[in-house]
Each structure stands twice: as structure tokens, then as C-alpha cells.
C-alpha positions as CSV (number, residue, x, y, z in Angstrom):
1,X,112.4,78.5,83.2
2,X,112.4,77.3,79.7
3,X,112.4,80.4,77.1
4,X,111.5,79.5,73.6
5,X,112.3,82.6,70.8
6,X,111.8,83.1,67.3
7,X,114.4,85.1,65.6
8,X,115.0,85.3,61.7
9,X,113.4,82.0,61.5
10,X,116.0,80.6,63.9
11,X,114.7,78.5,67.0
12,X,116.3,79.9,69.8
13,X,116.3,78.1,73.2
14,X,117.9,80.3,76.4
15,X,118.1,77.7,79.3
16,X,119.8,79.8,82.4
17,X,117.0,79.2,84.5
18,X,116.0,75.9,85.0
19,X,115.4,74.1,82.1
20,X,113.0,71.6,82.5
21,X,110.1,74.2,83.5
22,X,107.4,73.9,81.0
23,X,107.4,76.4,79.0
24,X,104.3,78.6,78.9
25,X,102.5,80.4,75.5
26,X,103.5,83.8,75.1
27,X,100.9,86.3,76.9
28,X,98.5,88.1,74.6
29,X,98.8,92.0,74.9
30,X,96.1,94.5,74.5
31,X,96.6,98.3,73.1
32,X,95.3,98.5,76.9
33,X,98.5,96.6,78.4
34,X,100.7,98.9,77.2
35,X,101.6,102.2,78.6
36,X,102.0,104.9,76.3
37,X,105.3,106.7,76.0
38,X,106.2,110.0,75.5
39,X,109.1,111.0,72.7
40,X,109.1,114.8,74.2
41,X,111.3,114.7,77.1
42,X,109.8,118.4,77.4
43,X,106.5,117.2,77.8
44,X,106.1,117.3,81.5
45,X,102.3,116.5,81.4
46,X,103.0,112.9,79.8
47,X,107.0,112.5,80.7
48,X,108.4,109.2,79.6
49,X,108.6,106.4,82.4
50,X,111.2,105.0,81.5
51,X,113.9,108.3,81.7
52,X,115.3,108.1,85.4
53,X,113.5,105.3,87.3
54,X,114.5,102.0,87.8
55,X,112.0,99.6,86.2
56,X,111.2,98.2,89.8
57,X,109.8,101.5,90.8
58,X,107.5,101.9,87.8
59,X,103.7,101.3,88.2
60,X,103.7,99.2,85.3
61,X,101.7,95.8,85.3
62,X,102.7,93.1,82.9
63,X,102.4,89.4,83.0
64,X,103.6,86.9,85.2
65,X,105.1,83.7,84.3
66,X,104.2,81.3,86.9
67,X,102.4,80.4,89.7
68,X,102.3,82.9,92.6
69,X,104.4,82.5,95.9
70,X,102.0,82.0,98.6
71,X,104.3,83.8,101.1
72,X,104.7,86.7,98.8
73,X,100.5,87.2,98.3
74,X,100.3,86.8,102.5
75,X,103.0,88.3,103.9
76,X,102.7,92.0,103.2
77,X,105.6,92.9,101.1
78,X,106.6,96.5,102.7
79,X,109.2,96.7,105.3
80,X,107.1,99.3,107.6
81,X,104.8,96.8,109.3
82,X,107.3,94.9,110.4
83,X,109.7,97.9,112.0
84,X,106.8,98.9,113.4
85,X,105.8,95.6,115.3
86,X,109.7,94.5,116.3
87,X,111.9,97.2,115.5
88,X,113.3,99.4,118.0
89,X,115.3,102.5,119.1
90,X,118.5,102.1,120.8
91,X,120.2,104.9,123.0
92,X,123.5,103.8,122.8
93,X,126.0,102.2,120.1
94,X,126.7,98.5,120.5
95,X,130.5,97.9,120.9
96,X,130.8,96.2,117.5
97,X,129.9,99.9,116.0
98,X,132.9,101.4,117.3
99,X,135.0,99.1,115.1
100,X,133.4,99.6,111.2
101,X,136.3,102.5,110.3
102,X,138.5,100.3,111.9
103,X,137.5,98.0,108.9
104,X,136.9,99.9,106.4
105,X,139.6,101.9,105.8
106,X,142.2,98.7,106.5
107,X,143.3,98.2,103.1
108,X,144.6,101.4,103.6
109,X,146.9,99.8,106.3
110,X,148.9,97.6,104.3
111,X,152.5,97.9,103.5
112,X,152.8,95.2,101.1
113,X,150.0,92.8,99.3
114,X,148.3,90.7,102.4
115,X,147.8,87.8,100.6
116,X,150.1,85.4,99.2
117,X,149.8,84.9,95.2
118,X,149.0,81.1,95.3
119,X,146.2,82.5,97.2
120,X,145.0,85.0,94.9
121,X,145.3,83.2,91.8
122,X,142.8,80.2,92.8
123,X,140.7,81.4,89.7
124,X,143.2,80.1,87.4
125,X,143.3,76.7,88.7
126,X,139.5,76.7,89.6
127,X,138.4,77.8,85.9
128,X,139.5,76.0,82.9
129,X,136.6,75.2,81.0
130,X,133.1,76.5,80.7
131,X,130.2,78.5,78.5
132,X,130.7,81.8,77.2
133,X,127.4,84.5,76.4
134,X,126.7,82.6,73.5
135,X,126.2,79.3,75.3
136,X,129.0,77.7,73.2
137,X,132.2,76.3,74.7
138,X,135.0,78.6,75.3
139,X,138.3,77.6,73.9
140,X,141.6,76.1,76.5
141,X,143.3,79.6,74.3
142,X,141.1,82.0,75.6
143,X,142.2,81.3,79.1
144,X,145.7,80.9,78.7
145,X,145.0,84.5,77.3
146,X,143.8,85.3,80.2
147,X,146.5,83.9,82.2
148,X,149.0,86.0,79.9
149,X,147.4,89.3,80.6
150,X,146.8,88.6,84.5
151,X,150.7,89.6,84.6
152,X,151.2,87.7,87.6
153,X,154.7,88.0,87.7
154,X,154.2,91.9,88.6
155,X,152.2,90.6,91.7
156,X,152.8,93.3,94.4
157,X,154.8,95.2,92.1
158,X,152.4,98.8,92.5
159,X,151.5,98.3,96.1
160,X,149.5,101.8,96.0
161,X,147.1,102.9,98.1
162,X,143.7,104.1,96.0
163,X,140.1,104.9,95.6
164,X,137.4,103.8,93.1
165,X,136.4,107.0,91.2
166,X,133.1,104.9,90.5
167,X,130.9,101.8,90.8
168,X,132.4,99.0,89.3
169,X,132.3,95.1,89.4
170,X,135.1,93.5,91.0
171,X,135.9,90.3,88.6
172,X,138.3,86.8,88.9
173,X,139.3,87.6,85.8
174,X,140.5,90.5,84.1
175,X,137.6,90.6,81.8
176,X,134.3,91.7,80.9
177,X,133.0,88.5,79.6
178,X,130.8,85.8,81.7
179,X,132.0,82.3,82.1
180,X,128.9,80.0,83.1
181,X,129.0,76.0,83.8
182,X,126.3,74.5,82.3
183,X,123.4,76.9,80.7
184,X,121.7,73.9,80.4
185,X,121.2,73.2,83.9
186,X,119.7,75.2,86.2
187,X,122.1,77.3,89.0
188,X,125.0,77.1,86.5
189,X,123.8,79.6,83.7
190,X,122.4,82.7,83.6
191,X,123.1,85.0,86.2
192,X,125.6,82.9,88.0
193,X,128.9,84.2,86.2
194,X,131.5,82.3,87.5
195,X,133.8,85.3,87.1
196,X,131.8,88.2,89.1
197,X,133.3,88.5,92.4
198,X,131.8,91.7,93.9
199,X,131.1,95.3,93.4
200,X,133.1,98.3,95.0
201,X,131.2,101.7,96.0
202,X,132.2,105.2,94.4
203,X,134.8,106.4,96.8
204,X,135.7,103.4,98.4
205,X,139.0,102.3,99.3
206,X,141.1,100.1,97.8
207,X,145.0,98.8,98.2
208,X,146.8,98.3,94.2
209,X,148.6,95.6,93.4
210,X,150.0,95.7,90.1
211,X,148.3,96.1,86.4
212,X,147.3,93.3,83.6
213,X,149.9,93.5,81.0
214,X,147.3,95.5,78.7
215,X,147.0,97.8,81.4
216,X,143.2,97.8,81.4
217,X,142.7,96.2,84.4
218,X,144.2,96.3,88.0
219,X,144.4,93.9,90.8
220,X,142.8,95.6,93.9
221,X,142.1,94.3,97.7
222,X,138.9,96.1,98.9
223,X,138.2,95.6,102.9
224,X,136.6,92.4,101.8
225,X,137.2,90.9,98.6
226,X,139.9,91.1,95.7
227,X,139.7,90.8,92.4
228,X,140.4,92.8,89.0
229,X,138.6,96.5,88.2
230,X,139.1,98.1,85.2
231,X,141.8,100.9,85.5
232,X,139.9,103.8,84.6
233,X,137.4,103.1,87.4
234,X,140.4,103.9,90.2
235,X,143.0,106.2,91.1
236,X,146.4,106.1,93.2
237,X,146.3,108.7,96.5
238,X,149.0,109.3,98.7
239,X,149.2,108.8,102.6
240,X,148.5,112.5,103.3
241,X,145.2,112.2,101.2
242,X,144.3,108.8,103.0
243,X,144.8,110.2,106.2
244,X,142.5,113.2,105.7
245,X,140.0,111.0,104.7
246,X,139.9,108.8,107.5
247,X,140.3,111.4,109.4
248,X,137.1,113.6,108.6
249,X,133.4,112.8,109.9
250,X,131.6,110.3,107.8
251,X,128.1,110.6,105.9
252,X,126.5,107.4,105.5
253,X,124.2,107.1,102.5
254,X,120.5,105.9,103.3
255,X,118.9,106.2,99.8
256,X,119.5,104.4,96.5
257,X,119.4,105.8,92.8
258,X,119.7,109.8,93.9
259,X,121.7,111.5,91.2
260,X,124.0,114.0,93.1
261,X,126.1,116.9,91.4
262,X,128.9,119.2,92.2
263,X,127.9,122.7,93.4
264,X,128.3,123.7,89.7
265,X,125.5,121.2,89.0
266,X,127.3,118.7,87.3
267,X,126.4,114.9,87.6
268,X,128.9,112.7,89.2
269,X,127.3,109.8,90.9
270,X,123.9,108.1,91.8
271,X,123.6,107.5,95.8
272,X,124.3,104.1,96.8
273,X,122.9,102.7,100.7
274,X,126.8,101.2,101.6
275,X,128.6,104.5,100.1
276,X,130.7,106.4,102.9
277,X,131.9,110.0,101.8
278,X,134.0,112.0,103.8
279,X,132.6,115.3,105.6
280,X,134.2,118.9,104.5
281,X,130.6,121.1,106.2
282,X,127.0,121.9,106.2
283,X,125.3,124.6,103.7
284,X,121.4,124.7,103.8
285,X,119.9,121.4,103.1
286,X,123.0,119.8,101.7
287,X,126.0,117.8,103.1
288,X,129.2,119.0,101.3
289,X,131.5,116.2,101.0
290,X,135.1,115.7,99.2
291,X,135.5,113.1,96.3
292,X,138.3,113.0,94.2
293,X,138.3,112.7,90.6
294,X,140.9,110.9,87.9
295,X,143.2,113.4,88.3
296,X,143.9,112.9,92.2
297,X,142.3,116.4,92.6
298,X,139.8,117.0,95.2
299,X,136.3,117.8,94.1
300,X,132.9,118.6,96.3
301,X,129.8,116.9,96.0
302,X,126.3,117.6,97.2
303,X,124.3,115.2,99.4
304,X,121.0,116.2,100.1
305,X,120.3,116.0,103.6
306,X,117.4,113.5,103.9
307,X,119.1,111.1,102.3
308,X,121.8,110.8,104.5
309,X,123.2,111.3,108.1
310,X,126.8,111.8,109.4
311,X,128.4,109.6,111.6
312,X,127.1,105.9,112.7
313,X,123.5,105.4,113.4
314,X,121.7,104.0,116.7
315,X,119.7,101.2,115.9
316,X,115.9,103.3,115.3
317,X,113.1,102.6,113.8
318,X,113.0,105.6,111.5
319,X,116.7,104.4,109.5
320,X,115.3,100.5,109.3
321,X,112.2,101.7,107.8
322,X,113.7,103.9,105.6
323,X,116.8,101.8,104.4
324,X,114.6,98.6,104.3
325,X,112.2,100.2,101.9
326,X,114.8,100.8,99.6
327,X,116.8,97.8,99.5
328,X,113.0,96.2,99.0
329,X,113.3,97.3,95.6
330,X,116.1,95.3,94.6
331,X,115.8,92.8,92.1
332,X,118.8,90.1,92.5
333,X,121.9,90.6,90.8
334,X,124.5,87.7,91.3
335,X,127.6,89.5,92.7
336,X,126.4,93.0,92.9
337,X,125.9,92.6,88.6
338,X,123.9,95.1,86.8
339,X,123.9,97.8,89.8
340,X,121.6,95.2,92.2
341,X,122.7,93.2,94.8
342,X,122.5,89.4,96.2
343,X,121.7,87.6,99.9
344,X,124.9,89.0,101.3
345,X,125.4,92.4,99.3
346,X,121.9,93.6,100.5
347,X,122.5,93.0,104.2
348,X,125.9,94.1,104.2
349,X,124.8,97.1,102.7
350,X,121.2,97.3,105.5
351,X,124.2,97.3,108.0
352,X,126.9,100.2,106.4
353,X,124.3,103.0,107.9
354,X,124.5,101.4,111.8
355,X,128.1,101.2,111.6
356,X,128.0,97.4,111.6
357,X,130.9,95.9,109.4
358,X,129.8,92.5,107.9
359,X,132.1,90.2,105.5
360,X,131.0,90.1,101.6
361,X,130.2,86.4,101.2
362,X,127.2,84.7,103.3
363,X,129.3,81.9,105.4
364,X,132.0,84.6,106.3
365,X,128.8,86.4,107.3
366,X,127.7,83.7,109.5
367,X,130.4,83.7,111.7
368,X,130.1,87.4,112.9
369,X,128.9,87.5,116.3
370,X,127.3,85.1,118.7
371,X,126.9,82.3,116.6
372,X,124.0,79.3,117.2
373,X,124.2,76.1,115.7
374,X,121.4,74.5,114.8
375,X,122.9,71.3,114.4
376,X,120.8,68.1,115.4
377,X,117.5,70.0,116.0
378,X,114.5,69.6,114.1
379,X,112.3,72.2,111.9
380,X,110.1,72.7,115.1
381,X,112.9,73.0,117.4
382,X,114.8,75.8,115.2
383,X,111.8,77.9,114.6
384,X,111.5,77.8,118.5
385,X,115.0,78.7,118.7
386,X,115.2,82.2,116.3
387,X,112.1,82.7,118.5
388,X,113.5,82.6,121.4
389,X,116.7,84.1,120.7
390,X,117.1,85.7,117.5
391,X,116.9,89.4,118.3
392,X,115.1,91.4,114.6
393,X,117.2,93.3,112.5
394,X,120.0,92.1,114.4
395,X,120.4,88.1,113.4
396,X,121.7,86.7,110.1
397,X,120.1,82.9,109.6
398,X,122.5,80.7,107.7
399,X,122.1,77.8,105.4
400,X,124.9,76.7,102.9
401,X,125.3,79.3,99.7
402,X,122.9,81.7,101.0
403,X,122.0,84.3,104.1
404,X,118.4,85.8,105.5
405,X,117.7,88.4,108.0
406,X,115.5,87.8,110.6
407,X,112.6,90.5,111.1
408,X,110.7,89.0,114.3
409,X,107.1,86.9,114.1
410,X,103.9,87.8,112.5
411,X,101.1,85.7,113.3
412,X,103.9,83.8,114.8
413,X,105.6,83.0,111.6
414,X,109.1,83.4,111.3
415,X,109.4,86.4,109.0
416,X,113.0,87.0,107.0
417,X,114.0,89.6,104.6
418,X,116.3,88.1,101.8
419,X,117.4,88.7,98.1
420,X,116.8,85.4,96.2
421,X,116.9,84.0,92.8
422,X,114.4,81.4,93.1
423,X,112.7,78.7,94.6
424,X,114.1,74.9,93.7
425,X,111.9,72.6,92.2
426,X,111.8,68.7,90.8
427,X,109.5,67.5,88.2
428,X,108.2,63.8,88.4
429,X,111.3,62.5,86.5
430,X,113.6,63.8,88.5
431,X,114.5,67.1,86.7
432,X,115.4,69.5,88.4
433,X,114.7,73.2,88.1
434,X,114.2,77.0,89.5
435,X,111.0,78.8,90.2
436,X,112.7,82.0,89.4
437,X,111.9,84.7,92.3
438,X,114.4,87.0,91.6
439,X,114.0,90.1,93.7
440,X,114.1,91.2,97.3
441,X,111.3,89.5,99.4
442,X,109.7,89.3,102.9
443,X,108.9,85.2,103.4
444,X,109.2,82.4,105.8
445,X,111.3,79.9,105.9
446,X,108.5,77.5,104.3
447,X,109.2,80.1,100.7
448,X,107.3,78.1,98.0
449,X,105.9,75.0,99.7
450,X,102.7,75.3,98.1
451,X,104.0,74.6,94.8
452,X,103.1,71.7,92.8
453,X,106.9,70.8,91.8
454,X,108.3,72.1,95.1
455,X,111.8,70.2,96.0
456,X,111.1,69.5,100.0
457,X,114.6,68.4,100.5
458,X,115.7,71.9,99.3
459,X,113.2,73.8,102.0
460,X,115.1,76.6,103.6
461,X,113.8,75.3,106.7
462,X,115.4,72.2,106.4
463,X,118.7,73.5,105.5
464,X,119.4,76.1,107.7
465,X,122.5,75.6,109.8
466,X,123.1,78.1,112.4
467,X,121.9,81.9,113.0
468,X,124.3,84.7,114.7
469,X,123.3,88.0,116.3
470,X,126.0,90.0,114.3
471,X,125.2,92.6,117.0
472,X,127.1,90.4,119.8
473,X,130.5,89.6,121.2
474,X,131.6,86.4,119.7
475,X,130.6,83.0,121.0
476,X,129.8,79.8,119.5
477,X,126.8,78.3,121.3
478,X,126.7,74.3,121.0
479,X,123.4,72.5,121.5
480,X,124.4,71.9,125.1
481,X,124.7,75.8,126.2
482,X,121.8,76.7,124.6
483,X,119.4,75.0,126.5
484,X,116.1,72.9,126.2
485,X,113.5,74.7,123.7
């Protein structure tokens, strides 16, 4: 989308999404379109909506640029229905569920760095040139700068076992500061920042490997990414502490965006769905759980109970609903950026609760499992296929750069739940573009057809390769062993 602003008398033209959109007039407010805000935070008869809620969950209507997403006005967009009609409550753990400590906690087995450093420093070689947040070209100096302060010679130096002390990006360079292709084209500007990796969870573990030469930032291996974090956002713990950690019962968070405190009422954290805190007991409607704080010293926090449980969940109606509801909400953020999550953050995270370990990035997610190629089949035959075998809640569907999780049929549509940017499109010259979606969605496989400047060779459809029931043994099935359909 094409963004035309007026500033100072300066034309301004911001062209992260997808440039050759047309552009559309601005809307025309009313006094009657906007809501009107409170300056007493006292006032509890008019509080002001924008104090603790995240802008998706306020009732606010404003306009749309755009045409609308057939699949978004048909399909209702509400997890419930769907957990209702193919969801399902399991007695028993599946095998796999036995395992996610096993990986969670395995950077916390390593003696030494587990990767080799022509490995780890790929980003230097893969990024030498590119646009910075002011859309101009960033100078060869700046990363040779960065090269300097990656003090890669001290690789494996530090080899400490740690925890993050907060939520915190996870970045391929020891930075703050984006680094973008092309702004002018669309998929290589805004959000895509070449250098966000991933996110880590408050109190999740992490293996040190040495420090940037300013010491701001550490190298860290998380149990499934690396990357630089700033220093102040993790601490070093020794074995004894580890052990007591892995050791205790686990309480598995179910809710997003719930502030919880200390017992002496002091804020430490908002609740994350994909956060695992350690057990210490039960008092009234609280789980009491130990964090530890910059100072290696231990510290309790409260967990109210509803938004939680201890220990791995069943597969049950009750959790899907509940966790799906939430991660709903999400609007995208590439690489976990600005507190939200992408395709493969948001189903890694669905899956924490179950006890289902998934990688971070979508194709290492589409090996997990039983895996089902849909090589040599055609749009019919592959829609007959996730019919037929695809088990809801419990199947990842795979096409190049991007994952979806299958949900079951309605009105027998093939129904997926994904985080998505947007929708790519093609003018009649050729130009390509985004119809930016942005946001957690229920949709076929067919998302966006309908539009006039649709791209049909870019139909997810048409470019999914294989789908895996991440609930399963491993087994590749070929076209041969999985039957006629």
C-alpha cells in the first residue's frame, strides 16, 4: 500500500507495503468517529481506552483501507465454532508430549557452544548492503562497525548457562536498528527487518556465549534459535539453580497481556501463552512460582489460576478454545517484533500449553511429525487429501516461507488458522504488490481470490507443499504410500 504524507510542507512517500497499490484519499472523520478520552485516570466512569488494553482488544471502529477479504466477512472470525465442531478431548498424552522438557531446557545441556562459528556468523556474509529506518542506504562503515563489536574472536569464550529476566528480541545483529532490502518493493520493507531473528520468553533458558566488545549485547542459543539480546535482558545461573528448575512442576501460561506481580504487589511481567515458570506451591487462587531477578536472586511471582495450568495439557476442547481466542487477537509482527507474533511464532506458541515442542521457523516446522507431500497433485486432489488425513488442531500445512494450521471443514471448506501479512497482488503492468492483511485470521486456502488484482500464481492453494500431523511418529509419506484420493 502506497502512503502519501504531508509534513512541514515535505512530500513524504512510505513504500513498505507494496508500492504500486493506488493510493486512496484520506477518510473524512466526524466529531462522531472519534471516541472521547478521558485525562483523569481516576475517573472510573469514563477511564481512558487506551491505558492497559492492547489496541486490538478495543471496541473502536475506524476506517478501512481496502477492499474486504471475502473469507474474513464469511468465515466467522472466532475460534469457538470451530473447537466446537472438530475439536476434541483426549484421555491420554501423545508420546511426542513426553519429550517438550526434554527440549526445552537443552540449551541447558551444553558444555561448550553447539555450533561452529562459520555457522553462526552467516549474517555477516549474508548482509552487506541495505536500507536503514530512514529508507536511505546504509553505509559499507556501519557494518564493518558491526563486525568490530560482534567480538567474534571471544566466540565461546563465556559458555554460561542463563535465563532471560524479560521479553526481548533476539537479533543477527547486535543492534537495535532495522536493515530492510528494498522499501520500494513490496516484501522487502517494512516489517521485514532483515535483522529480527526471534523473541525469547521471560524466564526462558538460554546457553551464553560470549559479549560484543561494548558489552551491550550477548550471543545466546535459545532451544531454537540464536542470535544477539541485549545484556541487561539476561542473567548467568549456575548448575544447582538449573537443576532446580528443571526439576520442579511446570505452569504453562494460557493467557496473553495479564500483568502479574510479586506477593508485595509489585509488577514484574505481562503473561505470555509459550511462557513456562517453574512451580514452588498453591495459595488460594494463585500459582506461586520462582523467577529470578538481575541479581541471580530468587523471587516469587503470582499467577492467577485461570490463566494457567501446571504440568502438560491433554488435547481438550476447553484449552484450544481458550488459547485460540487469544492468539486470535494478534496482529503480525515479523519475528515476534513489537510483542506480536508471525505464522510460526503463533503456532509454536498454540502448542507450548499441550506440551508439543515445535521448531521456530515454518520449514523446520514442516518436518515435525508424519510428514505428506503434496508433490504432483492437483488443487482438488490436496484439499481431498487434508480432508482425508489431516487431523484439526493437530496438522501444520506447508508452502515455502510460510505455515497454517488446519482446523477441520465448514461447509466443507478447508478452514486454517494463520498469522499473515497480506495477500499478493499484480496490477495490469505487471507490478506487483501486498493487500496488507496483517493480523491473525480464520481463511481458506483460496484467501483473497475475489480480489480484482489478486496474483493466482501466488494462491496458497497452489503453493502448498506438504502438511505434517506434528502429533505423530515421523514418516515421510510419498505419493505412492498415500493412496488414491
Amino acid at each position: 500500500m502506497k502512503i502519501t504524507l504531508w509534513m512541514s510542507g515535505i512530500l513524504l512517500t512510505l513504500g513498505g507495503c507494496g508500492t504500486h497499490t493506488p493510493s486512496m484519499p484520506p477518510p473524512t472523520f466526524k466529531p462522531s468517529n472519534v471516541p472521547v478520552v478521558s485525562t483523569d485516570l481516576n475517573n472510573t466512569d469514563n477511564p481512558n481506552p487506551f491505558c492497559c488494553s492492547l489496541p486490538q482488544d478495543l471496541n473502536i471502529k475506524l476506517p478501512e483501507y481496502g477492499s474486504k477479504v471475502n473469507d474474513l466477512e464469511k468465515f466467522e472470525q472466532s475460534i469457538f465454532p470451530y473447537v466446537e465442531q472438530s475439536g476434541y478431548d483426549r484421555e491420554n498424552l501423545y508420546e511426542v508430549q513426553n519429550s517438550f522438557e526434554l527440549h526445552y531446557f537443552s540449551v541447558w545441556n551444553y558444555q561448550k557452544v553447539p555450533q561452529s562459528l562459520q555457522e553462526i556468523t552467516w549474517p555477516l556474509r549474508a548482509f552487506r548492503e541495505g536500507y536503514g529506518s530512514n529508507l536511505q542506504p546504509i553505509p559499507p562503515i556501519w557494518f564493518q562497525q558491526i563486525k568490530n563489536n560482534s567480538n567474534f574472536e571471544s566466540y565461546g569464550t563465556l559458555n554460561q548457562k542463563g535465563i532471560a529476566l524479560k521479553a526481548m528480541d533476539i537479533r543477527a545483529f547486535p543492534t537495535d536498528k532495522p536493515l530492510y532490502k528494498n522499501p520500494s518493493l513490496p516484501g522487502e520493507g517494512y516489517p521485514f527487518d532483515l535483522l529480527q531473528n526471534s523473541t525469547l520468553h521471560y524466564n526462558e533458558p538460554v546457553f551464553i556465549s560470549h559479549m560484543s566488545k561494548d558489552g551491550a549485547w550477548s550471543y545466546i542459543f535459545s532451544n531454537s534459535v540464536s542470535g544477539w539480546v541485549k545484556s541487561e535482558g539476561i542473567t548467568a545461573i549456575d548448575d544447582q539453580m538449573a537443576q532446580n528448575f528443571q526439576q520442579a512442576k511446570k505452569v504453562f501460561l494460557l493467557e496473553d497481556n495479564i500483568p502479574l506481580y510479586t506477593p508485595l504487589n509489585q509488577y514484574t511481567v505481562h503473561s505470555r501463552i509459550g511462557m513456562v515458570l517453574p512451580l514452588e506451591r498453591i495459595e488460594g487462587e494463585h500459582y506461586i512460582v520462582k523467577t529470578i531477578d538481575s541479581n541471580t536472586t530468587t523471587r516469587e511471582l503470582l499467577i492467577p489460576q485461570h490463566s494457567a495450568h501446571v504440568g502438560v495439557s491433554r488435547f481438550n476442547k476447553k484449552d484450544l478454545a481458550l488459547i485460540g481466542s487469544h492468539l486470535l487477537k494478534n496482529t503480525y509482527g515479523w519475528g515476534g517484533m513489537y510483542g506480536e507474533r508471525d505464522c510460526s511464532s503463533m503456532i509454536r506458541d498454540f502448542m507450548t500449553p499441550f506440551g508439543v515442542w515445535l521448531p521456530r521457523n515454518s520449514s523446520a516446522q514442516a518436518k515435525r511429525g508424519e510428514v505428506i507431500s503434496f508433490e504432483g497433485l492437483s488443487n482438488d486432489e490436496k484439499l481431498a487429501l487434508i480432508k482425508e488425513k489431516g487431523v484439526p488442531f493437530e496438522t501444520i500445512i506447508y508452502l515455502k516461507g510460510h505455515v497454517v494450521l488446519y482446523i477441520g471443514t465448514y461447509q466443507d471448506n478447508v478452514l486454517t488458522f494463520h498469522n499473515i501479512w497480506g495477500i499478493r497482488t499484480i496490477d495490469k503492468e505487471g507490478n506487483k504488490g501486498r493487500h496488507v492483511v496483517g493480523k491473525a485470521v480464520i481463511s481458506t486456502l483460496d484467501l483473497g481470490a475475489e480480489l480484482e488484482n489478486f496474483d493466482p500464481a501466488m494462491r496458497l492453494l497452489s503453493r502448498v507443499e506438504s502438511m505434517n500431523i506434528f502429533t505423530r511418529p515421523p514418516n515421510v509419506l510419498t505419493r505412492n504410500q498415500r493412496g488414491d484420493i
